[in-house]
C-alpha positions as CSV (number, residue, x, y, z in Angstrom):
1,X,92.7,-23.2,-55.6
2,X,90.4,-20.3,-55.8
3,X,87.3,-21.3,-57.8
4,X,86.5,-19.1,-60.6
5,X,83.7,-17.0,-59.5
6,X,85.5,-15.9,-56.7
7,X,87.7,-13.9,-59.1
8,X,84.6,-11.5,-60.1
9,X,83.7,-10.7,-56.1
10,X,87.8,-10.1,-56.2
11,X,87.2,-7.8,-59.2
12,X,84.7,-6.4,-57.4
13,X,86.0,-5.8,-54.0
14,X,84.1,-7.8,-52.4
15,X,85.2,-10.8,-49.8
16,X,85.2,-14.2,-50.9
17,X,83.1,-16.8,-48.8
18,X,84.9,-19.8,-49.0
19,X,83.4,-22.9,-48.9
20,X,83.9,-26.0,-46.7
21,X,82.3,-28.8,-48.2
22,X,79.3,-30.7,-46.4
23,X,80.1,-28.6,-43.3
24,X,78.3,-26.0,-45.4
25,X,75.1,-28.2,-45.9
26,X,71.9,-26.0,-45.2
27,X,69.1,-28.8,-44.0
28,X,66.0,-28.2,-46.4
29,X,63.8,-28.9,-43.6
30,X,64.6,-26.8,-40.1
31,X,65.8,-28.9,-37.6
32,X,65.2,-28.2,-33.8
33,X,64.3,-29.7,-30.2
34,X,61.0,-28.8,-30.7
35,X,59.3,-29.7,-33.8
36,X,62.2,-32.5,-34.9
37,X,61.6,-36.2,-34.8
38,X,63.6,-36.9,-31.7
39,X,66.5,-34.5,-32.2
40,X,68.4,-34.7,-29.0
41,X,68.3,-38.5,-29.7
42,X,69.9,-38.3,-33.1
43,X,71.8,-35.8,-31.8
44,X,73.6,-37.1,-29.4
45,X,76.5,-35.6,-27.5
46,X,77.4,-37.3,-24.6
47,X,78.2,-40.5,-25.0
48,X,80.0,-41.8,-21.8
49,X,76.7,-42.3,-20.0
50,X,76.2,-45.6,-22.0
51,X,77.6,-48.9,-21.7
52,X,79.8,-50.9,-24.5
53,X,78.0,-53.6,-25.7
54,X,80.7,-56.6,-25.8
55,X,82.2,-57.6,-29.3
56,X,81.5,-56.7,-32.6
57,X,78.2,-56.8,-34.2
58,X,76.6,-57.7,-38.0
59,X,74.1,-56.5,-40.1
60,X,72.0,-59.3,-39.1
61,X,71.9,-58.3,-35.5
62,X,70.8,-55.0,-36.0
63,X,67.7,-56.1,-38.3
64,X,66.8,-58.7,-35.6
65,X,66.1,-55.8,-33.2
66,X,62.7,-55.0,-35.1
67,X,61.1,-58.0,-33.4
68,X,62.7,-58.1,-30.3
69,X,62.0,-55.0,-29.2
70,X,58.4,-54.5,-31.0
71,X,56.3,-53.9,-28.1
72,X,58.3,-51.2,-27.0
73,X,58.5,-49.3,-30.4
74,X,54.9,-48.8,-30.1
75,X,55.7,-46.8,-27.5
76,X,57.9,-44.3,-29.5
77,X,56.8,-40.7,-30.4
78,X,58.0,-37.8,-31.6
79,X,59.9,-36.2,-28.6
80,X,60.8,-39.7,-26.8
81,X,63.5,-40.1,-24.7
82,X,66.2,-43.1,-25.4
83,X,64.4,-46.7,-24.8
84,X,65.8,-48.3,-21.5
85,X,66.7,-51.8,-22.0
86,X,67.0,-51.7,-25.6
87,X,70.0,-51.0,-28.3
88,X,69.0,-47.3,-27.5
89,X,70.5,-47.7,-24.5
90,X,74.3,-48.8,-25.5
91,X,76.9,-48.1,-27.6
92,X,77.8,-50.7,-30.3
93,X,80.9,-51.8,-33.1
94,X,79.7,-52.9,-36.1
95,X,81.4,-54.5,-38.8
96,X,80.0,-54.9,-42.6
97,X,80.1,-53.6,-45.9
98,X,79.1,-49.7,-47.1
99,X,76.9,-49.9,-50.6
100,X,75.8,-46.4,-50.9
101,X,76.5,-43.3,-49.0
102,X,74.5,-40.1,-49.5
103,X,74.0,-37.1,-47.9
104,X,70.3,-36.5,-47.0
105,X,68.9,-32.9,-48.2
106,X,66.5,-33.1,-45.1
107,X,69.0,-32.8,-42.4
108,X,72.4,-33.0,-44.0
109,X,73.3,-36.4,-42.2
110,X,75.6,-39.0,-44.0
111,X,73.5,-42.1,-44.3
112,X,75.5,-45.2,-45.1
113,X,73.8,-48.2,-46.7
114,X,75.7,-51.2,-44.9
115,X,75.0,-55.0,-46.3
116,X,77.2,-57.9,-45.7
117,X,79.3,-60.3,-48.3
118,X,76.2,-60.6,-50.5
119,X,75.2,-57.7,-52.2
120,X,71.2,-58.5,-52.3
121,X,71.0,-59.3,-48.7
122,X,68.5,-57.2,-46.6
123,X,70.9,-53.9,-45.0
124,X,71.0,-51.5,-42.5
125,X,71.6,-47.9,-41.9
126,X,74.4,-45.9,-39.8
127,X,74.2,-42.0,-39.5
128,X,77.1,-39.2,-39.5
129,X,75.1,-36.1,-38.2
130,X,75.5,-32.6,-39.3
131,X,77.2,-31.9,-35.9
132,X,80.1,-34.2,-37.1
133,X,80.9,-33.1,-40.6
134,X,84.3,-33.5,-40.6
135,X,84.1,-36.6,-40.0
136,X,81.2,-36.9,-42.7
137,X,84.1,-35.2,-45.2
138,X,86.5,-37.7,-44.0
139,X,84.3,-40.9,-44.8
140,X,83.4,-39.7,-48.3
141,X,86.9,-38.5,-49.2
142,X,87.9,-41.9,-48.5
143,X,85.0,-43.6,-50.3
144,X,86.0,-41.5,-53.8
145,X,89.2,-42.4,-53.1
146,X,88.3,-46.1,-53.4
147,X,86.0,-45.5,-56.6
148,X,83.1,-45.4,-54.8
149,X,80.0,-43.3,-56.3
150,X,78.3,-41.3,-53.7
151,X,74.6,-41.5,-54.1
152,X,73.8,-43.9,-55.9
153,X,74.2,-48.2,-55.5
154,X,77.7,-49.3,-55.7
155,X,78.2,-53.0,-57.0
156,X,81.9,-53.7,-55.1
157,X,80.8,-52.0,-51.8
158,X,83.6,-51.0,-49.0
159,X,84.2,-52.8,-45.9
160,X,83.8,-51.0,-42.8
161,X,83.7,-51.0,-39.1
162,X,82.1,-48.7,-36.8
163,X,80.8,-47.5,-33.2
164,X,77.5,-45.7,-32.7
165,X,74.5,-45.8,-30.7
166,X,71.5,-48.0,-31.2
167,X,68.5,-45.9,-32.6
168,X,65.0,-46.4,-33.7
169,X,63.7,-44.1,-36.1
170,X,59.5,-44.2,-36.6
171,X,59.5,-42.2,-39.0
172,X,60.0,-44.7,-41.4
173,X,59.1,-47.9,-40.3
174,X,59.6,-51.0,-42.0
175,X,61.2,-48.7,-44.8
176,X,59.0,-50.6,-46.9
177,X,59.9,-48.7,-50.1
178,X,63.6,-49.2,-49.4
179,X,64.6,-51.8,-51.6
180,X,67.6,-53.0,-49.2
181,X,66.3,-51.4,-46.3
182,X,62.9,-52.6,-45.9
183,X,61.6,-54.8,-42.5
184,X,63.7,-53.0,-39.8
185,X,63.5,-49.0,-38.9
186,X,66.1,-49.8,-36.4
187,X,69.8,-47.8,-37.4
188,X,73.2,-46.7,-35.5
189,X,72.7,-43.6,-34.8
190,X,74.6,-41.6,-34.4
191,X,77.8,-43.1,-35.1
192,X,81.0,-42.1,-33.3
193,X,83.7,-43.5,-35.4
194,X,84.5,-45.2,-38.5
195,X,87.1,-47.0,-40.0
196,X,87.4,-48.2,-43.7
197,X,89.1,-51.7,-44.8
């Protein structure tokens, strides 16, 4: 259906730009190599240079890696590469439950809120990047589907499994004024693939 302004351009003579959704996202803040927080490791491409970590991981898991790995966060600045021998390093499935999904103005990644069974529990974070917005599309077109509300907290979450790559974002450590969030800065990012129970 052509929305209704696109009638007075038509009247006009002028062409229509047609819109694609959040593959249209503009990032509020310029994102680039150079002055972003680790860009080519949240935006990675390549992925058959790392190793499948066996079975299927939980929320739990991926909040434990704060204190395992702490030493070696210290060592973590803007334009670091991956950590070796740490989740940076491998590819992982994780299984849980999605309890809010936004997409962030700053870079127009698809941040997923994912709990487990009880809904006040501590959470983590998994990424869709920009570079992947059709499969950003997909996700939330099947999240409205269910009745899910996109940004905001969603009582009856959605269950969901997914493959990504371990990340550890500084930039907010400890998340401490994340209400969910808070005590880990460690996320899968980016993710791969998704599926939704």
């Amino acid at each position: 259906m052509i929305p209704l302004y696109a009638y007075f351009f038509l009247l006009l003579g002028l062409p229509v730009q047609q819109t694609n959704g959040v593959c249209d996202c503009k990032p509020s803040v310029e994102q680039n190599t150079s002055e972003s927080y680790r860009y080519g490791m949240k935006h990675e491409k390549d992925f058959s240079k790392y190793p499948e970590h066996a079975g299927t991981i939980r929320v739990e898991t991926v909040r434990s890696w704060e204190k395992t790995y702490r030493k070696k966060e210290r060592r973590v600045f803007e334009q670091s590469e991956r950590m070796k021998e740490t989740p940076e390093d491998s590819i992982y499935t994780l299984s849980g439950i999605i309890y809010s999904a936004k997409i962030n103005e700053h870079d127009c990644d698809l941040h997923l809120e994912i709990g487990t069974e009880d809904i006040n529990a501590l959470r983590t974070v998994a990424e869709i990047t920009k570079d992947n917005c059709n499969l950003q599309e997909q996700v939330m077109q099947q999240l409205k589907a269910k009745g899910f509300s996109m940004g905001q907290q969603n009582s009856t979450g959605v269950k969901c499994t997914l493959t990504g790559l371990g990340f550890y974002d500084g930039k907010h450590p400890l998340k401490k004024n994340k209400k969910y969030e808070k005590g880990s800065a460690w996320e899968i990012h980016p993710v791969i693939s998704i599926t939704l129970e």
